[in-house]
C-alpha positions in Angstrom: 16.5 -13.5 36.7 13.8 -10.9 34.8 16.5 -8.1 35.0 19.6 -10.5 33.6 17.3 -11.6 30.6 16.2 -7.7 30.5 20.5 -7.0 30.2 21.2 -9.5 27.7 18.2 -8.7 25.1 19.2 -5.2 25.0 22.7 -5.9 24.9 21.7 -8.3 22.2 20.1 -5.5 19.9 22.9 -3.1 20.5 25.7 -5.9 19.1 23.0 -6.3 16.3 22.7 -2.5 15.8 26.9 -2.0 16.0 27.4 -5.0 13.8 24.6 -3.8 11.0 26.0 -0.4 11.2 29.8 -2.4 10.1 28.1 -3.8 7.0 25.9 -0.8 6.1 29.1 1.1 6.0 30.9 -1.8 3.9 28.0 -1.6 1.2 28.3 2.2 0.5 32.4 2.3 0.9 33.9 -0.4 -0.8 37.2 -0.7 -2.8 36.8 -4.0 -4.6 34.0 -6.2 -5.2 32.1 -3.4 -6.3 29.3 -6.0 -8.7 25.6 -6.1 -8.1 26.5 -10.0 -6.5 28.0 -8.3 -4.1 25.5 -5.9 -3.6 22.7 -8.7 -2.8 25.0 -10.5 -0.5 25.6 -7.5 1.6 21.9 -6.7 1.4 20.6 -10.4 2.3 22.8 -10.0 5.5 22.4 -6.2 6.7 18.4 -7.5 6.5 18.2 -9.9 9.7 20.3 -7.0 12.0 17.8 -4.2 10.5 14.3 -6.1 11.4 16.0 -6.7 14.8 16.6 -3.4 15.5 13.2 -2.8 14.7 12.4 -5.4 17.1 10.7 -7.7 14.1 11.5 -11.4 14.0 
């Protein structure tokens, strides 16, 4: 059962990793929505997927 949990918390952090890097990439290369609300949206959620890559709850 250790090495399942061991599986699914590292593939945990690497959907978390994959799916920050989607909306890191969406902050710097947008076409439209280009206004500093925007900017704090993306930034409030690329924060939870960074601090769990850096393995900080």
């Amino acid at each position: 059962m250790t090495l399942v949990e061991a599986v699914i918390h590292y593939a945990y952090f690497v959907m978390a990793g994959i799916i920050g890097l989607f909306f890191l990439k969406g902050l710097f290369k947008r076409e439209k929505h280009k206004g500093l609300a925007y900017d704090v949206v993306y930034a409030y959620c690329i924060i939870p997927f960074l601090l769990r890559i850096l393995f900080i709850k």
